[in-house]
N, C-alpha and C positions, 0 to 999 in steps of 0.2 A: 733354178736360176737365182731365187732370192738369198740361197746360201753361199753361192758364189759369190754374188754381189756381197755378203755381207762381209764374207772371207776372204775377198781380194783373190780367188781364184778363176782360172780359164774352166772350163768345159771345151774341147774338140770332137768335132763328126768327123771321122775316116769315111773316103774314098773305099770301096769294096767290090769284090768281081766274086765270081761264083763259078765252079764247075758243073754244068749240064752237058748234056749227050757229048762227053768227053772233050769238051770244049769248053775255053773261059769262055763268059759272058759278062754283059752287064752286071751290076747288082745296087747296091744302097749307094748314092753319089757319086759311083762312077761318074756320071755324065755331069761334066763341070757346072753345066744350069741348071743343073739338081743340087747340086751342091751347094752351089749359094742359096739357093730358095730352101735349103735346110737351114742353113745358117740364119738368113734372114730374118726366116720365119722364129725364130727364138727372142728376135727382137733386143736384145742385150747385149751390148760388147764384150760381157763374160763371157759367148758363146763363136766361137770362130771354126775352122774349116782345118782339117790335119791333111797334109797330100802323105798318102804313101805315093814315093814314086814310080816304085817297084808297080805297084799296081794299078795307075794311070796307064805306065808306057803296058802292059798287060792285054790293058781294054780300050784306050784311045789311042796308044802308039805315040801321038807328040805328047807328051811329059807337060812343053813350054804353053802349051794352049789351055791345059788347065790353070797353073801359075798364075798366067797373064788374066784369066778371067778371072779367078777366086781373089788376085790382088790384096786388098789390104782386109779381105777375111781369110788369111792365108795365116794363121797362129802357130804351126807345126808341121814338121816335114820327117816321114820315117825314109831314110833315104838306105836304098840298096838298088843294086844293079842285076840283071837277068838279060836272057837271049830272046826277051819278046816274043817266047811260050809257053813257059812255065817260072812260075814266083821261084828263081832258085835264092834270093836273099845271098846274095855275090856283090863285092867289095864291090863300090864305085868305081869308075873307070876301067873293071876288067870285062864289063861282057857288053852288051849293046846297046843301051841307055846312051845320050849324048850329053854328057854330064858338063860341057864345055856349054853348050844350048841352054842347060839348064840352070849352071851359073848366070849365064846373061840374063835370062828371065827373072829368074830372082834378086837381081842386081836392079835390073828395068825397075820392077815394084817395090823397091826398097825394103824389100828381105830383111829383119832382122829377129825372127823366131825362133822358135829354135829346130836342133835337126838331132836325131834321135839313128843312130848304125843301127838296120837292121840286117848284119852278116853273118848270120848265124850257117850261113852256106858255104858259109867261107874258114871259118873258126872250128863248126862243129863237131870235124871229125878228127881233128890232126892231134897228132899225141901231145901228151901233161907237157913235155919238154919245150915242143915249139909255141905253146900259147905264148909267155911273155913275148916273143919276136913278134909271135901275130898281132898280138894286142897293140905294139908298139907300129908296128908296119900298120895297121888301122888308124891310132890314132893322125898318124902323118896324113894321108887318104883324106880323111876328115879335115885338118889342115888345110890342105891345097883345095880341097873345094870352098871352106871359105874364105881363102885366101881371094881364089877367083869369083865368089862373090859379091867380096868388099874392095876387090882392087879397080882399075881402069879408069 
């Protein structure tokens, strides 16, 4: 922390879920009042709260109820979408995540962090040719969510 402070840099705790008996579970901050009493506990504004989304909606299912509670220790968002079984790290708004819920959350606490695509579910396998399209089709994605972030 004292190097942070001296460096003008963040530190982020990630949100984490785990695979036991073939099942997610809990793990490090899943549980939103765990989360801030990490953060808390650091004592320093250089130390804030990262949500992946992907792995809230995972382990809590609403996405917006961590948001609302991490609030203004809310520094970082890895943002992907999945089917609410398995981390498949899939473009927002294509699999079951309510990314329209999750704008207004983050709008509600005055969201301005930053957010980090984690689609590598999305990207990874498709041939050398279609990346530029993906990559451009992502950034758009990206867009419209903080579009609907910062508008209304």
């Amino acid at each position: 922390i004292p190097y942070a402070e001296k460096f003008g840099i963040n530190i982020t705790i990630e949100n984490m879920w785990q695979h036991y008996d073939g099942r997610i579970n809990y793990s490090t901050c899943a549980d939103p009042a765990e989360h801030c009493a990490y953060v808390d506990m650091a004592g320093s504004s250089r130390v804030g709260a990262l949500l992946d989304i992907g792995h809230s909606a995972l382990v809590i299912g609403d996405v917006t109820k961590a948001i609302r509670a991490l609030g203004p220790r809310l520094y970082a968002l890895h943002v992907h979408d999945n089917d609410l079984v398995d981390d498949l790290h899939h473009l927002p708004f294509s699999s079951k995540i309510d990314f329209d819920a999750v704008a207004d959350a983050l709008r509600e606490i005055g969201y301005a962090g930053d957010m980090t695509l984690e689609c590598d579910g999305f990207i990874g396998n498709l041939p050398e040719e279609l990346i530029p399209d993906a990559a451009r089709f992502m950034c758009q994605t990206a867009r419209l969510l903080v579009a609907k972030v910062v508008s209304k």
